[in-house]
N, C-alpha and C positions, 0 to 999 in steps of 0.2 A: 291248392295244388295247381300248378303249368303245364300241362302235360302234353308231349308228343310220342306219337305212334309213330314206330319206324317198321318199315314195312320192306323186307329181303325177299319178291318174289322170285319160284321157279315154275318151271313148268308143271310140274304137279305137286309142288310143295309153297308153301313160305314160310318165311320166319317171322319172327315179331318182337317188340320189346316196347316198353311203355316208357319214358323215362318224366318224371319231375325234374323240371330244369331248374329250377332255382338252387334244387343241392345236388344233381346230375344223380339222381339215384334210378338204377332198377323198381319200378312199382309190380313189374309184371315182364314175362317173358316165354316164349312158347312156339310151337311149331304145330302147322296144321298140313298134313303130308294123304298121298296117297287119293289124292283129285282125279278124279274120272275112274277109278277104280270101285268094285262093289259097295265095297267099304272104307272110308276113312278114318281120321282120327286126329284130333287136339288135343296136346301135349300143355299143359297153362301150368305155368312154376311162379309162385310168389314167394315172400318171405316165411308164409303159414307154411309153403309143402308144395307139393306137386299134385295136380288131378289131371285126368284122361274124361275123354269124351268120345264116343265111335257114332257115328254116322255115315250113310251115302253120303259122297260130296259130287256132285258131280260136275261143276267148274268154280272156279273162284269167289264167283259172287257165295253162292252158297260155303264154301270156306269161309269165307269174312261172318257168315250167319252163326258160323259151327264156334268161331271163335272169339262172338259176340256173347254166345252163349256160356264159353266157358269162363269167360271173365264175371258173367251174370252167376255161375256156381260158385266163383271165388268171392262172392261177396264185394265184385266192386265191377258193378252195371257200367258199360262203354256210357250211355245214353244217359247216364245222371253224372258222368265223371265230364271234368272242364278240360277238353282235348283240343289245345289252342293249332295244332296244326297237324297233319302226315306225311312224316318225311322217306319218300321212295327213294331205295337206292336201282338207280339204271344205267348200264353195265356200260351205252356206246352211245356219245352225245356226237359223234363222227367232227364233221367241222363247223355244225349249225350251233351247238351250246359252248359255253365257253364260262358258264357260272351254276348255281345252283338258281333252276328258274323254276316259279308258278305254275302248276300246269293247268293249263285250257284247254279248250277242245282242238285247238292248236299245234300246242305243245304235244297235247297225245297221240295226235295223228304222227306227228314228227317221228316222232319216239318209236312206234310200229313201222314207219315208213325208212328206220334205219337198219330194221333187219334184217337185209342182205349184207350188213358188216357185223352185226353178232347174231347168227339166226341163230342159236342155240340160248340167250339172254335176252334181246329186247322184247321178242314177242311174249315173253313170260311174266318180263317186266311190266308190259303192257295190260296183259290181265290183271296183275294188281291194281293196278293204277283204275283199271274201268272197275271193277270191285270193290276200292276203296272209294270210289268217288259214288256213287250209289249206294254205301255205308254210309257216308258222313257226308251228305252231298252238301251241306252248308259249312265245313272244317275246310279253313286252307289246305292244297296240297302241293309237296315241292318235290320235285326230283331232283336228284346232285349225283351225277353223272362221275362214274370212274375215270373219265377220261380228261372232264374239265381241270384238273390240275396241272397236265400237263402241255394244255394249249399254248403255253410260252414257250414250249421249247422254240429255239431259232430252226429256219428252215434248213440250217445246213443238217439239223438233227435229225429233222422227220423226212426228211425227201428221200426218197429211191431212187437208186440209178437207173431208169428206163425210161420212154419215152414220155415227154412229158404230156403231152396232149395226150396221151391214153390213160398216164396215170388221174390226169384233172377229171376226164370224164368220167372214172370209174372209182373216183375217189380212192387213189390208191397211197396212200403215206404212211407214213406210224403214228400211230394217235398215242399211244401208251396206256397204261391201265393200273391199277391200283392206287389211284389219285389220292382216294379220301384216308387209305392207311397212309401215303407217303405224309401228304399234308398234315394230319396226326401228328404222327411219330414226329417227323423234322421239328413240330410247335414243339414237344413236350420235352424233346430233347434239348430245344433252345433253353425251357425254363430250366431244365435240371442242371445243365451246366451256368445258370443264372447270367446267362450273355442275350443281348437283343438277337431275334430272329434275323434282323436286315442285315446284321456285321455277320454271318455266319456260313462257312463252306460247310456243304453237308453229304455225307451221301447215307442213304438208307438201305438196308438190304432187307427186303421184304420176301422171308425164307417159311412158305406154307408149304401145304398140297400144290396151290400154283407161288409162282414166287418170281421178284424182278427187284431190281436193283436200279434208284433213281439218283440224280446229281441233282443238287439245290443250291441254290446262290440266294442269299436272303431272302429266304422261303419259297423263292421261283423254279417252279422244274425247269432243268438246262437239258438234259435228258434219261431216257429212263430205256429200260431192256427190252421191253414186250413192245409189240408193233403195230401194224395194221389190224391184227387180231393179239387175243394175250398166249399165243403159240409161240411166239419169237423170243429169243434172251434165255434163261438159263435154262439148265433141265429142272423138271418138275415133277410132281408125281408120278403123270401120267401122260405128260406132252414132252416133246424129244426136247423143246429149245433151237436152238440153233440146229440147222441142217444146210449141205449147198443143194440149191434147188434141183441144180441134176440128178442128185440121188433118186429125186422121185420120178422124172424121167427114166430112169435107168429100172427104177422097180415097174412104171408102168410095161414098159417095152418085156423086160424079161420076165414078172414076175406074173406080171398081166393083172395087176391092181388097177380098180376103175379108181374115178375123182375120189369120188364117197370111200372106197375102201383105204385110199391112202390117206385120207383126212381122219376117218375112226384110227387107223395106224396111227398118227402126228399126236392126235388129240386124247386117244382114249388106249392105245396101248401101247406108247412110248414111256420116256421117263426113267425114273426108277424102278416100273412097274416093267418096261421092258428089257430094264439091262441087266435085274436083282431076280425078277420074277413077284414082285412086291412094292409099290408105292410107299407103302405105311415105311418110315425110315426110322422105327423101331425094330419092326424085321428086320430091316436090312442090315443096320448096325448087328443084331444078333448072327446073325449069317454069316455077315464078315470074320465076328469075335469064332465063329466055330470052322473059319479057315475056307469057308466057300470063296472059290476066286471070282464069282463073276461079281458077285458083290464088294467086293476090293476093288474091285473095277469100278463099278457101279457110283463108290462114293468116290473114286480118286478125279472121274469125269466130271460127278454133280461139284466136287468143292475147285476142280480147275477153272468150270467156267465162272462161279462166282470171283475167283482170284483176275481173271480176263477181263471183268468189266467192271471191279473192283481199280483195278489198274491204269485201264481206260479211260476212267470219271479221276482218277486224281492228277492223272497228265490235263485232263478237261481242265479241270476245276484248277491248274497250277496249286494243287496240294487241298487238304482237308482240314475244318477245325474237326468235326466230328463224324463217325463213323458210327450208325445203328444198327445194332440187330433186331429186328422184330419179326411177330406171326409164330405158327407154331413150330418150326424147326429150328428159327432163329431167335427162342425165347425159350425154348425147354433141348436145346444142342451142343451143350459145352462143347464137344468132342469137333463139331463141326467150325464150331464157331475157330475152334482153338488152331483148325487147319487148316481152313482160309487165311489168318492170321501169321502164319507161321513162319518166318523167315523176316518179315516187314520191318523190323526194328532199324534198318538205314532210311524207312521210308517216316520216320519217325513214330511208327506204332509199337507198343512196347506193352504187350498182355501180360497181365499179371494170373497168372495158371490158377492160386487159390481164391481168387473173386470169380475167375471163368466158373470155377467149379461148384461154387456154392449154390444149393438151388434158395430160390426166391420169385417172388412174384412179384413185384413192382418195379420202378424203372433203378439201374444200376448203374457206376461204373463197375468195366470190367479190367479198364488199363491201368499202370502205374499213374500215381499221382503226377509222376514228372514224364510222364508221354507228349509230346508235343500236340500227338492228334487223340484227344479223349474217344475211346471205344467204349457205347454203353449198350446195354438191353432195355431197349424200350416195352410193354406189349399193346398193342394196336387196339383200339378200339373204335371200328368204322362204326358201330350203330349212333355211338356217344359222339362222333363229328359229323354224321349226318343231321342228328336233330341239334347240334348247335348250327349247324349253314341252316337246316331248315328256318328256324328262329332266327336268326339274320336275315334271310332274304323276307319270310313274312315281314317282318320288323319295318326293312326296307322299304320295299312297297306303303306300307300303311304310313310312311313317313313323306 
């Protein structure tokens, strides 16, 4: 066996997943939650079954202990298994990363030293990172940055119109986010329609809880929706997307919202969550169907602004060979999917309503065969393209 650990920290939780690279399989996969609380708890799912583990955890190192252990119940001990590397996923590489890199005592510093552009993800990222490395202190480990995919955009992409010497010093541009699903999706999307990734215009619609929408030119991000932070570009769950910045002036002055409460507002009670009363866009569709209008509302907004920078990217791009849907609204959304789409057939997109509708879990078309621009459903897989960069950049290095 090859194995790498991929490691999704948060602040009081992370994820995990083992994979054998040689047939990209699941060996192992689990969640170790509830860090610095009385009591914790490791969640470990194999092919055998599912086990639970409760313990104090009280910061990360001791997580990585609790789910050392639980691999040790499942009958497959971390410390007798060949774990060729640990690949971390880190949310903001800002403009110092630009690949999947080795992390040092360097690189870790770096990585904590960029969270005042995600303080809600680096520093959580960072705890794994010093917890994995103290686990496996002799395993390679890489970080592969959300962001590094889209350091090609050209500058007219990422720059802000303000002053430029204030923006350089306070590192102010759009970096973009969801790199390692766009780069995904865009690869596997090349193989399905069995055309090279280099000849290929792409755009991907990356439709979660959070969600953006990137333009690709022979695998290159050209550009993508989320920004400086991933608040910017569409609505989302629970972040508004798109706002003019006076609005929050206008709430500060009248509403008398400080920084931090307009930012919980943007980040944590925007969305779907504040136009429907509900994020989860199962509600919402349900709400709608029972004639609730603000929910009508709710999705006529969330599917305008995908159709806006849907629109965008193909005047960019001078047109599309293909069009994705992926993540979990844009993988399990026919109805969504169907209304973004809707009207596009001069644009030459042409949906075929009984492939929209069928469910299925693997990559689809969902257009006519004779659609000029192929629309398919991808579903994304960031852990499985994190431990293959991982495995590339080890590679590289030892080469």
């Amino acid at each position: 066996m090859n194995c790498v650990l991929v490691v999704n920290s948060g602040s009081s939780s992370f994820k995990y997943q083992l994979i054998e690279m040689s047939t990209e399989r699941r060996v192992a996969s689990g969640l170790v939650e509830r860090i610095g609380e009385p009591m914790g708890r490791a969640v470990h799912q194999t092919d055998e079954g599912t086990s639970e583990l409760a313990h104090p955890i009280p910061d990360h190192t001791a997580g990585f202990a609790l789910m050392m252990a639980a691999f040790a119940a499942a009958d497959s001990d971390l410390s007798e298994m060949p774990i060729v590397a640990v690949g971390h996923r880190v949310v903001h590489g800002g403009k110092r990363f630009f690949a999947p890199t080795v992390i040092d005592d360097d690189v870790a510093w770096n990585i904590a030293d960029l969270a005042d552009l995600a303080p809600l993800h680096n520093p959580a990222n960072h705890q794994g990172i010093v917890a994995a490395r103290l686990a496996f202190p002799s395993v390679p480990q890489v970080a592969v940055f959300d962001t590094a995919f889209h350091q090609t955009m050209p500058a007219e992409a990422y720059t802000y119109a303000i002053d430029r010497e204030l923006a350089e010093k306070h590192r102010v541009r759009k970096y973009g986010f969801h790199g390692t699903s766009h780069k995904f999706v865009s690869e596997e999307a090349a193989r399905f329609v069995g055309r090279p990734n280099a000849e290929l215009k792409q755009i991907v619609l990356h439709l979660g809880n959070g969600a953006s929408a990137c333009a690709i030119v022979g695998g290159v991000s050209q550009d993508t929706s989320m920004g400086m932070t991933p608040l910017q570009g569409l609505v989302m769950g629970t972040r508004s997307g798109d706002v003019d910045p006076s609005a929050l002036f206008h709430l500060a002055r009248h509403a008398h919202l400080s920084i931090d409460e307009l930012d919980t507002l943007l980040n944590r009670g925007s969305g779907m969550l504040g136009l429907a009363g509900t994020g989860d866009m199962r509600d919402v569709h349900r709400l709608a169907d029972a004639g609730e209008a603000h929910a009508v509302l709710a999705l006529d907004v969330y599917v305008r602004r995908i159709r806006h920078y849907l629109g965008a990217y193909l005047v960019h791009l001078g047109g599309a060979d293909v069009i994705t849907f992926t993540a979990g609204i844009g993988e399990n959304g026919p109805e969504i999917r169907q209304e973004v789409l809707a009207g596009l057939e001069w644009l030459g997109i042409r949906l075929d309503r009984e492939r929209n509708a069928l469910p299925n879990t693997g990559p689809r078309r969902i257009s006519t065969d004779d659609s000029p621009i192929a629309v398919l459903v991808v579903p994304t897989d960031e852990e499985l393209e994190i431990a293959r960069q991982t495995v590339e950049t080890i590679t590289g290095v030892a080469e």
